[in-house]
N, C-alpha and C positions, 0 to 999 in steps of 0.2 A: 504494500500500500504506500502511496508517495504521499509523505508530513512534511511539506516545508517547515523549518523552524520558525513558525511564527506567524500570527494573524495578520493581515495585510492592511488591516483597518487600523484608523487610530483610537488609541483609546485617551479617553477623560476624565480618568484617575487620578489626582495626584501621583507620583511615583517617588517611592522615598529616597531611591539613591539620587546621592545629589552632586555626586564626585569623587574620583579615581586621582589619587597622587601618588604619582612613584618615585624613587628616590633609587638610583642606579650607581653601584659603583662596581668601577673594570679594572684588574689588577689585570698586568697583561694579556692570558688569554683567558681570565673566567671572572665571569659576573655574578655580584650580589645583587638580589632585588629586593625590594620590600617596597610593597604595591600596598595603599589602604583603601580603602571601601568606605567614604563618608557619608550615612544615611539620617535623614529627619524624617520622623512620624508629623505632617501637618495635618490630621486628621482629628476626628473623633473619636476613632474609636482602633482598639488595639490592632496590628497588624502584623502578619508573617509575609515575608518578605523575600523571592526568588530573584535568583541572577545567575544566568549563565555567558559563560564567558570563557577565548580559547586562551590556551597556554602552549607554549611550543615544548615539544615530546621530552625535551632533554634539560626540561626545570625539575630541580630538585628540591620539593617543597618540604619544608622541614620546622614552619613555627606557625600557627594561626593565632589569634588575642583579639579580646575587643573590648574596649574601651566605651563604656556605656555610663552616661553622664558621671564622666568624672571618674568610674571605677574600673579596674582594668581584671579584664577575667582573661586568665590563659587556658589554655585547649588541650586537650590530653588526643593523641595520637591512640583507637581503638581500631578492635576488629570492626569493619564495615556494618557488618550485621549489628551487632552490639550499640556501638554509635547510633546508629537508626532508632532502636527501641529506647535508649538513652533521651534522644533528644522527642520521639514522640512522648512518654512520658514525661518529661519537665516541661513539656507546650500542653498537657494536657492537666498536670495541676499547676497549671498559670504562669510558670517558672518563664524566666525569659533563656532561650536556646538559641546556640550559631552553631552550624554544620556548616565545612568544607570537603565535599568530596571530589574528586576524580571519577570522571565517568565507568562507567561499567564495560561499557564497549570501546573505548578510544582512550588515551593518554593524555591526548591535547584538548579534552573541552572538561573545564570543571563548574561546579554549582556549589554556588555557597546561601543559605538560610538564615532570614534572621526571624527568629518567632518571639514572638508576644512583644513586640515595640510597642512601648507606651504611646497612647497620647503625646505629644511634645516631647518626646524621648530623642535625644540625637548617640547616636551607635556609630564609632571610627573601626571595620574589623581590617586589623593589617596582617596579611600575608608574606610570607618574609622566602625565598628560594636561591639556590645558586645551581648556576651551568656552565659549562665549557662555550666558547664561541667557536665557531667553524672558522679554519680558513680558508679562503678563498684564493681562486688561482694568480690573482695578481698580488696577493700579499696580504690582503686587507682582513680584519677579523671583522666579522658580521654578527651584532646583534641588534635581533625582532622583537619588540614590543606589541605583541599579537593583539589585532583589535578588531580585526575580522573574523567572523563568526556565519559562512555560510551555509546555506540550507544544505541539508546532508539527505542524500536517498535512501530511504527506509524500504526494507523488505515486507513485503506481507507476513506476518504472525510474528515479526521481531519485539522482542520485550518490553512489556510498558513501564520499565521502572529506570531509563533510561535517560537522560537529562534532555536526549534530544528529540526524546516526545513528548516536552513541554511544550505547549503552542504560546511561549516566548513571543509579546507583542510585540511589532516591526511597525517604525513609525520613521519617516524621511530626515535626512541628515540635520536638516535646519528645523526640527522638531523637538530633536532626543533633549531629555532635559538635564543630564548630567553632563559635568565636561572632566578634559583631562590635562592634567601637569606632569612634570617629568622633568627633573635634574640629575645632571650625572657629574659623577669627578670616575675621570681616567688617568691611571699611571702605568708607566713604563719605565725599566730600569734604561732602556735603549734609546728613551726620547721618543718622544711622539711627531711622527711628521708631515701627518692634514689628520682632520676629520668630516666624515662628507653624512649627511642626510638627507633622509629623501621628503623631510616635511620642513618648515619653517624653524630656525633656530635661535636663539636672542645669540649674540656676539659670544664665536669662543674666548673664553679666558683663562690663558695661560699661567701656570702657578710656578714662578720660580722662570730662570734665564735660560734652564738647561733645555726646556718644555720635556720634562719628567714628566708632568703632572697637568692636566687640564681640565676645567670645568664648563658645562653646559648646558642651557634647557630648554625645552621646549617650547615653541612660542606659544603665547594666549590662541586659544580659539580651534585647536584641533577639533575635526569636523568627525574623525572616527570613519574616512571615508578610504583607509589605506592603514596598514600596520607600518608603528614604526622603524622606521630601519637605520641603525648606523654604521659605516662602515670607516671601520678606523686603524691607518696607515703608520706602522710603528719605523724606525728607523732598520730596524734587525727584528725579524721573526723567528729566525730557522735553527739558535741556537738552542742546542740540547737541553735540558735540564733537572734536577731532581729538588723537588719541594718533601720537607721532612714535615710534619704538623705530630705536635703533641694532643693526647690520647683523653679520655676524661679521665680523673681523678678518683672521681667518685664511688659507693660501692655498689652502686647499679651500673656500671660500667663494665664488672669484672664479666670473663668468658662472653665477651663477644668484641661484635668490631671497632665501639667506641673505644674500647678501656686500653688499647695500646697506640702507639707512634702509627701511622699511615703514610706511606712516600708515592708522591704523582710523577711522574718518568715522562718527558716528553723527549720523543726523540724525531727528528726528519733524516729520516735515512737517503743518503746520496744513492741513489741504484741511477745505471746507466742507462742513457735511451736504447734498445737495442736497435740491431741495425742488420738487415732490414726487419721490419716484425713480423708476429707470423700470421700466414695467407689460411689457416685453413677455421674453422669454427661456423657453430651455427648461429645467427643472430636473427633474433622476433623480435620487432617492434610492433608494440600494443598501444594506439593508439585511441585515446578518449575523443569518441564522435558524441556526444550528448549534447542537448541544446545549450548549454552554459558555452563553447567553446566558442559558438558564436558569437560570443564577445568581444571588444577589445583587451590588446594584449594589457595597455595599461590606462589610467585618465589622462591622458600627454593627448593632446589633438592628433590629429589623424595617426594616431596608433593604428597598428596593425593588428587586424581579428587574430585572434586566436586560433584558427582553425588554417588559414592562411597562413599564418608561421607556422603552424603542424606541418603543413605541407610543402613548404619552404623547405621544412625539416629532413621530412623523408625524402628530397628529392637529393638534399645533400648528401645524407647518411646513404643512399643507394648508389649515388655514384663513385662513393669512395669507400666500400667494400671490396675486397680482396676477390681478385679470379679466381675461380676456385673453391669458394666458399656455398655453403646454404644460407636461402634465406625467407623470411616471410613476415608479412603485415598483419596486423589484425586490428580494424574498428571495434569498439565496442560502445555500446550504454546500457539499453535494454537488452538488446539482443546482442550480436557480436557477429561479424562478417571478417573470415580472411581471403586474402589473395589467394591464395591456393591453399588445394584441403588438405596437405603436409610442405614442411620444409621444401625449395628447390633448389636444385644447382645455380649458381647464380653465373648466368650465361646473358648474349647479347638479346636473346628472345624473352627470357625471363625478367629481365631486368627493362626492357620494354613494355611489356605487361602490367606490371608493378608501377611504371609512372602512369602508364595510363589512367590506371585507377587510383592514382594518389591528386591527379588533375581532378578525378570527379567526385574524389570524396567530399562531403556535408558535413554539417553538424544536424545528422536529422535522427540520430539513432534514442532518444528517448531521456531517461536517467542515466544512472552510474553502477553499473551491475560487471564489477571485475573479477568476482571467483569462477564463475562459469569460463571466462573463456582461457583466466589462466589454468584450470581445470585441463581443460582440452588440449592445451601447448604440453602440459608434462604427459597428459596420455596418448605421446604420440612415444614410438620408437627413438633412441637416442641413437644418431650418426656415427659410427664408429671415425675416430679420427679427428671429430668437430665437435669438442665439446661447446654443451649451449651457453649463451649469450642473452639474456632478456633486458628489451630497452621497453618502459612501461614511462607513459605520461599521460597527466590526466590533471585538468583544473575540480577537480569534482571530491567530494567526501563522501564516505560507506558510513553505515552503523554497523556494518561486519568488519570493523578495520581487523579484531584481532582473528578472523578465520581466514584472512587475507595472508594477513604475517604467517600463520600456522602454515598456510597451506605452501608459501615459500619456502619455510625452513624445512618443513616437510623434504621437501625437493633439493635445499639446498646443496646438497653434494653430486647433483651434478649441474646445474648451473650456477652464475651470478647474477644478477639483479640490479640493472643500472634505472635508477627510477628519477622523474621528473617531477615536481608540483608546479604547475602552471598559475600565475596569478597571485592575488592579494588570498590567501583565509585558506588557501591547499592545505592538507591536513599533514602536517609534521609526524601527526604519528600510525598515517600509512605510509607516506614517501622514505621516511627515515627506516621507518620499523624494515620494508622490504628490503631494502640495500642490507642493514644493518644483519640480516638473521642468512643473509647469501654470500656475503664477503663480497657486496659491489659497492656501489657510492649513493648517494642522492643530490639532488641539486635543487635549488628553486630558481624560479623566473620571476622576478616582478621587475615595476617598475617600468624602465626602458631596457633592461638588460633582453638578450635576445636568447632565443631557445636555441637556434642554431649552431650558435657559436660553443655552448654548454654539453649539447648532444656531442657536437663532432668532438668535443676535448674527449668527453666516456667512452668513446666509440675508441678513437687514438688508446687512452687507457686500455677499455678491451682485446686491442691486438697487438699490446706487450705481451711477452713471454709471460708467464707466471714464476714469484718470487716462490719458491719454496723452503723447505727443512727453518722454520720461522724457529727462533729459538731464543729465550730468555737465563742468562744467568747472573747470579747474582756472587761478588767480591764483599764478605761481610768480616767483620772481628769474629773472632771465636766465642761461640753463646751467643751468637746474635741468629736469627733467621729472616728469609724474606717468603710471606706467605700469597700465593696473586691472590687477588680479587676483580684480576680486569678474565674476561674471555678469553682461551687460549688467542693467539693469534696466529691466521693459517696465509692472510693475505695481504699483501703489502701494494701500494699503486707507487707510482713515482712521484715524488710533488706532494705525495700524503703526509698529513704529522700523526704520529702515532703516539696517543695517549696509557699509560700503562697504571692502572691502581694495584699496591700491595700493603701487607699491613706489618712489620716489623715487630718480630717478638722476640723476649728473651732478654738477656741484662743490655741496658744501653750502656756504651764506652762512654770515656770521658770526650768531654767537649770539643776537642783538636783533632778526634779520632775522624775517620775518612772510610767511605764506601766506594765501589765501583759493582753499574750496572754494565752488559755489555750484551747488546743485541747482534744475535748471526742470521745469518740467511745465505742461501746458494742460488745463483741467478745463471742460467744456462751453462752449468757446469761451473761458474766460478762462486768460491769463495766472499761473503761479503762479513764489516764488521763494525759497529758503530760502541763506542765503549764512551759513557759518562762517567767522572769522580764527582762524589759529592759531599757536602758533611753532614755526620750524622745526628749533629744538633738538633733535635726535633723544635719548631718554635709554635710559640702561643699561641694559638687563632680561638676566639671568642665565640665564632660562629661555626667550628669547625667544620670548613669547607669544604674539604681536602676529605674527610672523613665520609660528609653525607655525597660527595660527588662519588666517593667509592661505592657509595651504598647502593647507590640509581644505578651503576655500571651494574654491579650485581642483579639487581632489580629489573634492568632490561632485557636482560638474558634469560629471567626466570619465569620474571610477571607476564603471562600473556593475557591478561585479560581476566575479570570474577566470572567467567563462566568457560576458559577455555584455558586455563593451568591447569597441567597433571597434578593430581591428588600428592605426588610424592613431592612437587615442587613447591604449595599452597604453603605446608607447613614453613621453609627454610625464608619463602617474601614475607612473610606475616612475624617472623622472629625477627630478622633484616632492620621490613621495618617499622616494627613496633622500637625495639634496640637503639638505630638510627635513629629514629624522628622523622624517615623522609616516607612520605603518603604512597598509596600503590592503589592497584585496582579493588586490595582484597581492604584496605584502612580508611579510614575518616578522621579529621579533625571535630571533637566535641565540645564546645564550650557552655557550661548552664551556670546562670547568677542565680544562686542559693539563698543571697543575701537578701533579698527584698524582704521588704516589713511586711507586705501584702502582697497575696498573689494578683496578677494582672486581670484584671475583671472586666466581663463583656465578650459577647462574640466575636471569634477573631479571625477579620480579612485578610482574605489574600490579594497577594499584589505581586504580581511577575514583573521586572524591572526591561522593560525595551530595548530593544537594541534596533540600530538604524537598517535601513533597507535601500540599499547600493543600488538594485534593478528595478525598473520599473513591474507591476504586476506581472504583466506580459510576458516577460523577460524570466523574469523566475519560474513562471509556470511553464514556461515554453520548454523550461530545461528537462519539465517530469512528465510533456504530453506523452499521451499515449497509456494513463492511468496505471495500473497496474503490472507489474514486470510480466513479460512472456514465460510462459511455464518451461518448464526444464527442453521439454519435447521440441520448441519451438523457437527457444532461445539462438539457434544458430542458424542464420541464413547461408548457405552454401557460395562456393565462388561460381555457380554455373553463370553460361553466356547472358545479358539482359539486354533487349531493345535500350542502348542509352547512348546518347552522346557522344561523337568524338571528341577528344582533347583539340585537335587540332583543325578540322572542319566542323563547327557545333552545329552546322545544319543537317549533317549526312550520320546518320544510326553507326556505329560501329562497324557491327558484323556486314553491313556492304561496302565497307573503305577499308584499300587497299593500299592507303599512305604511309610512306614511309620516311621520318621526320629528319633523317639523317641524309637522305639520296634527293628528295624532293625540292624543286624550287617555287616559292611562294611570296607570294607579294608582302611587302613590307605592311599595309594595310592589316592582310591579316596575321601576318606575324604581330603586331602589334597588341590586336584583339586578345591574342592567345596567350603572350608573355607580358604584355603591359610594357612599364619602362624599364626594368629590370636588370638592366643587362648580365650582370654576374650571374643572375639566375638562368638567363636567358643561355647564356653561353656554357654555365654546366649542364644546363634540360640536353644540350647538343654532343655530351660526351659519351662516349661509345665504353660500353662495359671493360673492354680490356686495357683502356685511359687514352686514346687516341679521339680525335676527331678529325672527320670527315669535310673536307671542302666544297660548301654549299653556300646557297645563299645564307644562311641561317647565320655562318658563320660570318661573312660578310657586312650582312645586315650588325654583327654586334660590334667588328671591326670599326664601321663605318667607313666603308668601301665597297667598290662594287665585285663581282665575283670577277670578272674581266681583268681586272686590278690585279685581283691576288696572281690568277693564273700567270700571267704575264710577267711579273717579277719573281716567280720559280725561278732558282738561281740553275736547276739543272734537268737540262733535257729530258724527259721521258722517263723523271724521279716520281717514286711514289707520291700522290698528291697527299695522302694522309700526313707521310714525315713532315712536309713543310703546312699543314694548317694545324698540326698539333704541337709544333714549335711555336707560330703565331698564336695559339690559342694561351701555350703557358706564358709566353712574353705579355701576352693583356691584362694578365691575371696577373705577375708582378708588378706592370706600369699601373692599375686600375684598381686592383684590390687586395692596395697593402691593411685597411685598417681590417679589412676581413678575409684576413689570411688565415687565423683559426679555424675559419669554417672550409677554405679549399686547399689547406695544405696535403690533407692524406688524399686526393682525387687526382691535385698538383704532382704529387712524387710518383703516384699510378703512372702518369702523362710520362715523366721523367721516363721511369722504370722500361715504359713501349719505347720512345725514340733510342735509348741507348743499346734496344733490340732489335727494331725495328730499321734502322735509319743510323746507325753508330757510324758507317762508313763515309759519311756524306754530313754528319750531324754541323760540323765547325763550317762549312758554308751555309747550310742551312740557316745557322745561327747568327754568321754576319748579315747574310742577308735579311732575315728578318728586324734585325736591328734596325740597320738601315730604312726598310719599305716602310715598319712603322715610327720612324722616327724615337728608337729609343734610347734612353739613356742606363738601360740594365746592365747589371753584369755578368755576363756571361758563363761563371762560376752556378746562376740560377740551373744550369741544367747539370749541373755534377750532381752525381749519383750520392 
């Protein structure tokens, strides 16, 4: 059954929240939060109070309190279930109660309760987490201030106790009646050297000469129309390091993870590009067709839909797959549609095919229904020789997020899992969860950043060799141990930092005493070795950070979800983290004020707290037409033949056009029709599976010359015409698109790879002459192998 999150109408409620302030601090690469919740009762009569709202997957939430006219109740960390009856009896003899939970089915969207608000009562409940920040390929760590919260597709008969079948009021941006603030202090031992957001900022201010240290905030007026984002550029990232943190003290500490020393291990392992990578593997890209895609990629004016960078996407990713290789598409939302009903060779016929139908693909397929069709990819035959490759993107949220995850790790061993979140509110804890349980990556898209560019770096990543024999040891004093609490580690990317939690037990040396960690791995037969010294000083931290970020690493590996953990793993997240302090699927935050003189008297309403609505009606519902999901039976539309559309003639049905877009000459008119102004697009739609191209108009036309032209300045007689337009083709690509070279480099070294086979005898005039006819200023080193 399809529940948007939320009524569409406004409502005329008073609504008690009245505003969200967070207070951010970034110690190189991990952040503290502490977010409050300021609510006023302006009513009559008493009130219980709902709020939902996301959190990205990898918050480790570890203190809830609230501050209720003047008195500050703290929260006791229970079993889920327990917490619930806890907090219905103190609502029910008048008591005032707060619950924070974590969703039942998802990581990233929690609910927090306030019951029995007095009359004139004002309630601050502050929530307090810390997380690791990602880094990002150009250097930058990224943290999200998650403030979208979109409509998630429900399955018919899925659980009503779920936070995301509350029908949560949706009222338009310039309505919501809460606002939001946000100050941050950032340090770096390395100097910080920009900070960039993607919302409004009051002036950074730098603290001290060295800029160690910078402060900044939010400007007045966030619209809640986009999650915060910062991305923030240090002087040095890639240095190794080991953080000691001392342990609790205390005698509820003893036999478990608080009560000793915990040490975080970052390491960025130098592994070499190899060279050349390897050609053989099977790769499925699973591609989110649902009405939501038709959207724009970001709010920037004429942004590009969504669906149209999908397809951008897959025309990149297909033309710079390996010879050699399988490969296959898959739409989905409601139903699921692949190019072909198994894996194919990926050949000049196949790979023609495949654009065809990436030209005609839609956003027409319904909702967001991805267990089915990743169902169907692992119940095919595995390729001997090609181990799988799965690229999955999708702007859309499940309330099956954890039989999503199950259903990957399930499989994990024999593929990876390279996953996408497309847009502002993608769910962190499907994109992250799938990568994370397969040993592949995730990425997000917002903003202006481009899908393109993100795909083809994962794609590059997938056809590196694999790191193997991953190996952790550890150089300790004698009586000291190092125990992990990170996941073994099986896989390593190039450019990856790799985070390692352990907990040190046993007598601590004296204060001058030194440790050394030392990471191995074996890379195409060689030997690799990265080795950290560090000391084993354990130091003070208040919030110990270091402690509960182990706990979640823990946590992630074990929590799948309150209805989809193995019975033998239930027990060890619920010891974790009750122990820890950090919340899971199976815990709740409980807080009941005891202290009242009098119980809180009178009926008591409810109030769901709004959250704004980014789409128009239309817009939202268009994402879930088609009502109800297709039943099992019918969930898969076959690749058979259809009366549709040519890509390149739209007036002439397929099956009677016998055009072939590589041999064919066609008027610039409608070449235009077909690729728009595109050119880099236009000019890889034209490359030939094995990385040559063909001398056509096509090519011409992107040149800007006529075909006449080209022929004519052939520097040699009766030479193959393909060598010199596939020389011409990579020279445009370096003259014309350097800033989107990420996206055509691995299609570019293809091209290389054919002339140096192709045409190696003849290449160096080839090459002058090309220079020349297009007037270039390249260097001719572009076609070394």
């Amino acid at each position: 059954m399809v529940r948007p999150c939320g009524l569409l109408n406004r409502q005329e409620e008073p609504v008690p929240l009245k505003s969200i302030s967070v207070t951010l601090s970034i110690c190189e690469f991990v952040a503290g939060v502490s977010a409050t919740l300021n609510y006023e009762n302006e009513e009559k009569v008493p009130l219980e109070a709902f709020f939902v709202f996301p959190m990205d997957e990898d918050s480790a939430v570890y203190s809830f309190e609230a501050m209720v006219d003047g008195k500050k109740i703290m929260a006791e960390l229970q079993d889920k279930m327990k917490a619930h009856t806890n907090y219905e009896n103190a609502i029910s003899q008048g008591q005032q109660a707060f619950l924070l939970e974590e969703d039942k089915c998802s990581r990233d969207v929690f609910c927090c309760n306030v019951g029995n608000l007095r009359p004139g009562s004002k309630a601050a409940l502050t929530l307090k987490y810390v997380q690791e920040l990602p880094l990002e390929a150009d250097g930058a760590l990224r943290y999200v201030l998650p403030a979208i919260l979109n409509p998630r597709y429900q399955l018919s008969g899925w659980p009503e106790d779920s936070c995301l079948k509350m029908k949560t009021p949706v009222v338009p941006l310039e309505d919501l009646p809460y606002t939001l603030s946000m100050v941050a202090t950032i340090s770096s031992q390395h100097g910080i050297q920009r900070i960039q957001c993607n919302c409004p900022l009051s002036p950074i201010e730098y603290l001290g000469d060295d800029k160690t240290s910078a402060q900044i905030s939010l400007a007045d007026g966030h619209k809640f129309d986009r999650d915060v984002e910062l991305l923030i550029y240090y002087n040095e990232v890639h240095t190794p390091s080991v953080a000691v943190e001392m342990g609790k003290s205390t005698t509820d500490a003893v036999d478990c993870l608080m009560g000793e020393p915990s040490a975080m291990v970052s390491f960025y392992p130098d592994i070499p590009e190899a060279q050349p990578p390897i050609t053989c593997g099977e790769f499925v890209f699973l591609m989110d067709r649902s009405g939501s895609m038709q959207g724009p990629m970001s709010k920037q004016d004429k942004s590009q839909l969504r669906i149209e960078a999908a397809k951008e996407t897959l025309i990149l990713v297909l033309k710079s797959l390996p010879v050699g290789c399988y490969f296959n598409v898959y739409g989905f939302g409601s139903c699921y549609e692949p190019f072909f009903h198994r894996s194919v060779k990926y050949t000049q016929r196949t790979m023609d095919e495949a654009l065809r139908r990436v030209k005609l693909m839609q956003a027409d397929l319904g909702g967001t229904e991805i267990l089915t069709p990743l169902r169907n990819i692992y119940s095919g035959p595995s390729i001997p020789g090609h181990p799988l490759q799965l690229f999955v993107f999708t702007d859309g949220e499940v309330t099956d997020t954890f039989s999503v995850i199950k259903e990957v790790q399930i499989n994990s061993l024999r593929h990876r899992c390279f996953s996408f979140g497309i847009g502002e509110g993608a769910s962190t804890s499907l994109i992250k969860g799938i990568a994370r349980v397969s040993g592949g990556m995730s990425e997000f898209i917002t903003g202006k950043e481009r899908m393109q560019s993100k795909a083809l770096r994962a794609l590059k990543r997938s056809l590196q060799p694999v790191v193997e024999d991953v190996s952790l040891s550890w150089d300790l004093p004698s009586g000291l141990s190092a125990k992990m609490l990170s996941p073994e580690q099986t896989v390593i990317f190039r450019g990856q930092r790799l985070i390692i939690y352990a907990q040190l037990t046993g007598m601590m040396p004296p204060a001058e005493a030194t440790g050394e960690v030392c990471l191995k791995y074996t890379l195409q037969g060689k030997s690799f070795e990265n080795k950290v010294t560090f000391c084993l000083q354990p130091k003070f931290d208040a919030n110990l950070t270091i402690h509960r970020l182990a706990a979640k690493s823990f946590l992630q590996t074990k929590d799948m979800g309150f209805r989809e953990t193995p019975a033998k793993d239930k027990k060890d997240v619920l010891k974790v983290s009750i122990d820890c302090g950090v919340i899971s699927s199976h815990t709740a935050f409980i807080a009941v004020n005891k202290d009242l003189n009098e119980p809180v008297q009178g009926p008591l309403v409810r109030r769901d707290v709004p959250r704004p609505i980014l789409l128009s009606a239309t817009a939202v519902m268009s994402r879930y037409r088609g009502g109800a999901p297709a039943k099992a039976s019918s969930s898969y539309r076959p690749p058979a033949p259809r009366l549709i559309r040519n890509t390149y003639y739209p007036s002439v049905p397929y099956q009677q056009n016998t055009y072939d877009p590589h041999k064919s000459t066609i008027s610039k008119e409608l070449y235009s029709l077909v690729f728009g102004d595109n050119h880099l697009v236009q000019l890889i739609s034209l490359q030939k599976a094995d990385g040559s191209w063909d001398l056509n108009e096509g090519l011409a036309m992107v040149l800007g010359v006529s075909l006449e032209e080209i022929r004519t300045a052939l520097p040699i007689k009766n030479a193959d015409s393909s060598g010199w337009a596939t020389v011409l083709a990579v020279l445009w690509l370096h003259a014309n698109g350097k800033e989107m070279k990420c996206e055509w480099e691995l299609l570019e070294r293809k091209a290389v790879s054919w002339i140096h086979m192709h045409a190696g005898s003849v290449m160096r005039v080839l090459m002058k002459a090309a220079i020349n006819f297009l007037k270039s200023s390249e260097d001719p080193a572009i076609f070394a192998l």
